[in-house]
C-alpha positions in Angstrom: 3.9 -32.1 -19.9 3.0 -31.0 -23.5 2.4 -27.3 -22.0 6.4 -26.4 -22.6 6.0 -22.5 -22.3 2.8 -19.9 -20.9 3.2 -16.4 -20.4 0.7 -13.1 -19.3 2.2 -9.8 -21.2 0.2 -6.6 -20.0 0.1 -3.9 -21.8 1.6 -2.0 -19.1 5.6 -2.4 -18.1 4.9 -3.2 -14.4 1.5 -4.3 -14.8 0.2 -1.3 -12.3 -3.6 -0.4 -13.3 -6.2 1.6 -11.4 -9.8 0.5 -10.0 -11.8 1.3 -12.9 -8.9 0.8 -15.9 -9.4 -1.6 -18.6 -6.5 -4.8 -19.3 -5.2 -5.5 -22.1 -2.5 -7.9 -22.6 -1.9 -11.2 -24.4 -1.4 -15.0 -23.5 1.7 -16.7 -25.3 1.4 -20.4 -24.8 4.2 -23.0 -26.6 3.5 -26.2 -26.6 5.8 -29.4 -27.4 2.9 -31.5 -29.6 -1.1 -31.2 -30.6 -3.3 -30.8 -27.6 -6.7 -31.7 -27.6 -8.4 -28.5 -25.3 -12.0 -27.8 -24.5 -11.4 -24.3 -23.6 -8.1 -21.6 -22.8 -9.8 -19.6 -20.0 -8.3 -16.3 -18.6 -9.9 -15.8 -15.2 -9.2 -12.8 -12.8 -9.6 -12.5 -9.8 -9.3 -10.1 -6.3 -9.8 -11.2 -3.0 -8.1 -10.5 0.2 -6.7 -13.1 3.1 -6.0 -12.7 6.4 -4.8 -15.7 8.9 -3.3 -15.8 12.1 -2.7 -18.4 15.3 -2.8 -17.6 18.8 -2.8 -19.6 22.5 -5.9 -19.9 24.5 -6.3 -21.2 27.7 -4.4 -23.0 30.2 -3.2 -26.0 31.5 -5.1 -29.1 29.7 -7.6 -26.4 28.5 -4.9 -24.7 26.4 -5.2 -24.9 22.5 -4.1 -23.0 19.5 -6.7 -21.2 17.7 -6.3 -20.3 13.7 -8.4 -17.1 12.6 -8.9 -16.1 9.5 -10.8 -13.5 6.6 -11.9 -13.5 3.0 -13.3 -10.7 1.0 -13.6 -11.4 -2.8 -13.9 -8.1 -4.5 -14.6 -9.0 -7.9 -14.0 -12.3 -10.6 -14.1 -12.3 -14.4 -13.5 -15.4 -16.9 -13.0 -15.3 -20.7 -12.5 -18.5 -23.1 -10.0 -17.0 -25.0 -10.9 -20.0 -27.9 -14.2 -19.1 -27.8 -13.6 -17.1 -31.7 -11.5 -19.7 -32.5 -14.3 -22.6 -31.6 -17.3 -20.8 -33.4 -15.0 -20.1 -36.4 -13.7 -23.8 -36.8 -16.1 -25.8 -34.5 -13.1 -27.1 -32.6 -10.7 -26.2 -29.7 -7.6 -28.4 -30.4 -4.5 -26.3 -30.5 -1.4 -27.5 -32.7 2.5 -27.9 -31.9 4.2 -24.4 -31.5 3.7 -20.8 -30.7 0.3 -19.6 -29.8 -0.9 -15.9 -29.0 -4.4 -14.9 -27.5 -5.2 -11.4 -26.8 -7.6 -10.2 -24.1 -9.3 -7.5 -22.5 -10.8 -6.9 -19.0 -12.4 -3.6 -17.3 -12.0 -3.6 -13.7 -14.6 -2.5 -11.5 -14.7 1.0 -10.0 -14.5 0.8 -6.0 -11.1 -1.9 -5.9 -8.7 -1.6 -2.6 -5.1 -0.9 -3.3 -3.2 -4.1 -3.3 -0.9 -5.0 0.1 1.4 -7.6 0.7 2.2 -8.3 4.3 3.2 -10.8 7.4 -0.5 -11.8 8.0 -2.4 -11.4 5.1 -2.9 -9.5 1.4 -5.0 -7.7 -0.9 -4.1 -9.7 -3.9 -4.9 -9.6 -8.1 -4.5 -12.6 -10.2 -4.6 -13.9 -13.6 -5.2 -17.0 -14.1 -4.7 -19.3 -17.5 -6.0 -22.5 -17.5 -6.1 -25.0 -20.4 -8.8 -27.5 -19.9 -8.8 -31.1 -21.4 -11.0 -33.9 -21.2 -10.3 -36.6 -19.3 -7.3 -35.3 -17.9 -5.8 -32.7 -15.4 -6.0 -29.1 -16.9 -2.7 -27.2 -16.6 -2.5 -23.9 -15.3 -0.5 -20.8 -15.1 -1.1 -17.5 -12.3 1.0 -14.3 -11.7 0.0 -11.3 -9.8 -0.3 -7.7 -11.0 -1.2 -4.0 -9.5 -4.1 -2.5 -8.3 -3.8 0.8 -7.0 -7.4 2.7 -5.2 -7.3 6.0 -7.0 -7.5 9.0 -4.3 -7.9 12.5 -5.2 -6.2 14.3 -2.3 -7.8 17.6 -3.7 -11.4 15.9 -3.4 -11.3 15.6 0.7 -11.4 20.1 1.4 -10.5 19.2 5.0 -6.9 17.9 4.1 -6.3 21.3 2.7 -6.5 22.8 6.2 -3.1 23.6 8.2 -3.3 21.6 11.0 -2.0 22.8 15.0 -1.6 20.3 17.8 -1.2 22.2 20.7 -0.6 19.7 24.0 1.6 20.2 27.4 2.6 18.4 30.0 2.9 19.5 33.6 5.5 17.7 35.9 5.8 16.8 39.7 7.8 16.1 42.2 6.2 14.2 45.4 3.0 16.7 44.5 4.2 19.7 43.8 4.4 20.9 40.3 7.3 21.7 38.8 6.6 23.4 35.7 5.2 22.6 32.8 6.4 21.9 28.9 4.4 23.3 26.5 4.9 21.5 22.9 3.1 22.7 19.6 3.2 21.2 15.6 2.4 22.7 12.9 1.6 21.2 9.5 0.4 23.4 6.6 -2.3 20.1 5.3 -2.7 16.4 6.2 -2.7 14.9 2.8 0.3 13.6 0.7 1.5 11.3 -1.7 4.4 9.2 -1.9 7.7 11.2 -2.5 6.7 14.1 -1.0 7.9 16.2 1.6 6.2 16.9 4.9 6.9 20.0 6.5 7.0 20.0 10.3 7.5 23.0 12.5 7.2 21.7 16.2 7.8 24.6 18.7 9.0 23.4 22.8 8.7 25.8 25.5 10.2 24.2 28.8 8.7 26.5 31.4 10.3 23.6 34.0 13.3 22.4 35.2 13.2 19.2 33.7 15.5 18.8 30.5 14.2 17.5 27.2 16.6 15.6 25.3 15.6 15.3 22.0 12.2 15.6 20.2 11.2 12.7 17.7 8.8 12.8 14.7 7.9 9.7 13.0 5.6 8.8 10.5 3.7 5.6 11.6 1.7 2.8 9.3 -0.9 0.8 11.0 -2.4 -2.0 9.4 -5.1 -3.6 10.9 -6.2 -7.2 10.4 -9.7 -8.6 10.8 -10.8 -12.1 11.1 -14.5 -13.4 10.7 -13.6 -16.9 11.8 -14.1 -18.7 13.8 -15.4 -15.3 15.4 -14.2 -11.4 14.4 -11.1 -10.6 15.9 -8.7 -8.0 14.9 -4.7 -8.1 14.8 -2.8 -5.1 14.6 0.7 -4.2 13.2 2.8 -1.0 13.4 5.8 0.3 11.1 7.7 3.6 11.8 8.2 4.4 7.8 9.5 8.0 8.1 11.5 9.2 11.0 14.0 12.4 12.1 15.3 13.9 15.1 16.2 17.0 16.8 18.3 18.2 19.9 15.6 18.9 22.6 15.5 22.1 24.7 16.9 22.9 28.4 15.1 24.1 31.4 13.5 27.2 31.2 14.7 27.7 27.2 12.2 27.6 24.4 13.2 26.7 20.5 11.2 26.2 16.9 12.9 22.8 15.0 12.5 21.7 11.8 11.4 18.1 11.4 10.1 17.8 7.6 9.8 14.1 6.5 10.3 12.8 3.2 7.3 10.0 2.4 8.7 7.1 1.2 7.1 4.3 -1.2 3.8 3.6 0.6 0.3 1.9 -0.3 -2.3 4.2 0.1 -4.6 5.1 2.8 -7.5 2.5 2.9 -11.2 3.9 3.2 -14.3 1.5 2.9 -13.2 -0.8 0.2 -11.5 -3.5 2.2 -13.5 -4.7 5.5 -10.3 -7.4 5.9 -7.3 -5.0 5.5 -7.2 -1.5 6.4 -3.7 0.9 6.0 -4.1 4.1 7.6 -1.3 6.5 8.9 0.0 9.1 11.4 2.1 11.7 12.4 3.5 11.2 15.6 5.6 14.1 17.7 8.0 12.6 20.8 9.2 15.6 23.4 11.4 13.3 24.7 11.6 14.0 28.4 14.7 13.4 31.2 14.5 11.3 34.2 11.2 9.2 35.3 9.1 11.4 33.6 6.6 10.2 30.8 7.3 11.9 27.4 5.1 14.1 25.6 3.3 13.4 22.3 1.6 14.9 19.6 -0.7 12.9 16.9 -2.2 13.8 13.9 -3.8 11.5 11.4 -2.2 11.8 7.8 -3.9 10.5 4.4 -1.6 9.0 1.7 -3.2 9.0 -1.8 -2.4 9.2 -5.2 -2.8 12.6 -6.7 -1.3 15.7 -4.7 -2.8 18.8 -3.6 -2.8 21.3 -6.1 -1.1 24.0 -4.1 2.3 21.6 -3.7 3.1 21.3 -7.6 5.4 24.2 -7.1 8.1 21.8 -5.4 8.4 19.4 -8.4 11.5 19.8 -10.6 11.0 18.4 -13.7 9.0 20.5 -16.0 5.6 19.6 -17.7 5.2 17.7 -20.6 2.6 17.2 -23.6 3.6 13.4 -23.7 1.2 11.6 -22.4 1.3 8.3 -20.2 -0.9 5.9 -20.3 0.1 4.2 -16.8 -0.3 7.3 -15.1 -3.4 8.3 -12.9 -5.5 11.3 -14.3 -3.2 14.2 -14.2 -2.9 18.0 -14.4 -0.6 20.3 -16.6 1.3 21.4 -13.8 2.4 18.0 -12.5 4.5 14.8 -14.3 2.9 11.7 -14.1 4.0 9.5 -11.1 6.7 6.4 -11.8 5.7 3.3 -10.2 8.3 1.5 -7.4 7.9 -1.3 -5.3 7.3 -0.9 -2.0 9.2 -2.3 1.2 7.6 -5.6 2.4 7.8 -5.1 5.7 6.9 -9.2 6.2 5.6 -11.5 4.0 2.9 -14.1 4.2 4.8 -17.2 3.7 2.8 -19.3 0.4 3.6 -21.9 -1.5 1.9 -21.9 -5.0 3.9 -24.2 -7.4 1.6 -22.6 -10.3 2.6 -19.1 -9.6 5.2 -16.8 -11.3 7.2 -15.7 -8.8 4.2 -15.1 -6.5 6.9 -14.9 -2.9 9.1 -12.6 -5.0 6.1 -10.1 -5.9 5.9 -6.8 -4.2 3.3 -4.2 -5.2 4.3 -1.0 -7.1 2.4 2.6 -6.1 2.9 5.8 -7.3 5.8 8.2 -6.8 6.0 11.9 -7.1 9.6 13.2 -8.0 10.0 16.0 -5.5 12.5 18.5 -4.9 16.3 16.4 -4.4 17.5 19.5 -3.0 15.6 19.1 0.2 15.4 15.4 0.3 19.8 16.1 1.0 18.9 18.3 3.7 16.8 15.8 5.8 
């Protein structure tokens, strides 16, 4: 193969760009002798997959059944030769080092890329070397697309939320008193590496004993297939999780059960119709005996920018350097690193032409938040 070396450098460290953000970046090629070419073509392209099998049926009727979903959300192709062919009238590319610069804009309204068990939102670049006559030899890796959300553009997240709930208990009929559990949250938007303060308040007017009270923060990602008819598959992950004592018959207590919000994608809205993320809160009175437990859930947001009214707990100081990588951001706040993500499971691929494509995880933005209070949860 005369194609010895092919490389995508963006302009950005961990290749992590925004719906809307223009790519730069260059194409190194090496090759071993002359190559005859009809065109170096840089296509990109974002789409995402879902696929899943499942039994149906019975006896001789029983058969496994494949679903699956494709949404394209946008493709772009350059000939990177194209100056090179006007200029010359030819497309032949010599023995050595070659470099090719390019630049892309991406479209506005792009869902955050995902990697998981049963599908992905995935972005690709693509180099292809074409030749006549023969098979054109490619190259792919992956990069970042993160779906910019304001959290101070949705007023309702502001808004301190209360879940008030109870639950009465029973013995053969007659009630035996009745746990009364309430949560507190001052908002119900956040970002990755923040805190979230939770106050949850138990009064056991029973004599039943509750032995611990849960919170967890829980990721739901939801699946959706088109064919060979819509179906829906549906995974959970607890990401975020503490626990407290619980409280004894007749007593009542206030605990503290602040989260810290670990390396997440972001909340999914209307841009993806085949992979949607979403999140929640969820508050277990975890209750002796028979008895069912108690819970409390509130829908949280993740985005990408924080509420104004939290840039008090950051601990570095502001800066005037300015960072390209970084989402739009205020004088009060540094701009977010970018970290990878836990793959909770992968889709298992095999793409010979892909850099590294089983090894990729996706990198979202991180807020450096008080340490101090991350040691105390």
């Amino acid at each position: 193969m005369s194609l010895k070396k092919c490389s995508i450098i963006f302009d950005r460290p961990h290749a992590v760009y925004y719906s809307g953000e223009t790519i730069t970046g260059t194409v190194n090629l090496t090759l071993d002798k002359n190559k005859l070419c009809n065109a170096l073509m840089i296509n990109l392209l974002g789409m995402a997959h879902c696929s899943w099998s499942e039994t149906e049926g019975t006896g001789d009727d029983e058969k496994t059944v494949t679903y699956t979903g494709n949404e394209q959300y946008f493709t772009t192709s350059n000939n990177l030769m194209a100056e090179q062919h006007m200029q010359t009238g030819t497309s032949d590319l010599i023995a050595g080092d070659h470099k090719f610069n390019f630049t892309i804009i991406l479209p506005s309204a792009l869902p955050s890329s995902y990697e998981g068990y049963y599908g992905y939102v995935r972005y690709t670049a693509k180099i292809t070397l074409k030749r006549s006559f023969k098979m054109d030899l490619c190259y792919k890796t992956i990069f970042t697309v993160v779906s910019h959300i304001d959290l101070n553009g949705m007023p309702t997240l502001k808004l301190p939320i209360l879940n008030e709930t109870q639950k009465n208990f029973y013995f053969f009929c007659v009630k035996k008193g009745t746990l009364y559990m309430t949560v507190q949250i001052p908002f119900s938007g956040f970002v990755s590496g923040q805190y979230m303060p939770v106050t949850c308040n138990l009064k056991n007017d029973s004599k039943v004993k509750i032995e611990c009270v849960k919170a967890g923060l829980i990721k739901t990602i939801v699946y959706t297939a088109t064919h060979p008819l819509t179906k829906t598959k549906t995974e959970t992950w607890k990401v975020a999780r503490r626990e407290s004592d619980g409280v004894g018959r007749g007593e009542e207590k206030t605990v503290d059960l602040t989260l810290h919000v670990p390396v997440l994608p972001p909340s999914s809205f209307k841009t993806s119709s085949v992979i949607k993320v979403k999140y929640e809160l969820i508050i277990t009175a975890v209750v002796s005996g028979m008895h069912s437990n108690l819970k409390s859930i509130t829908p949280i947001i993740i985005g990408t920018i924080p509420i104004h009214s939290n840039y008090q707990t950051y601990i570095e100081q502001p800066t005037s350097s300015y960072d390209p990588s970084a989402p739009p951001a205020y004088n009060e706040m540094m701009p977010p690193s970018y970290e990878e993500a836990a793959v909770d499971k992968r889709m298992k691929e095999s793409h010979e032409e892909w850099d590294h494509s089983n090894e990729f995880s996706p990198r979202y933005p991180v807020y450096n938040f008080d340490v101090e209070k991350k040691k105390e949860i």
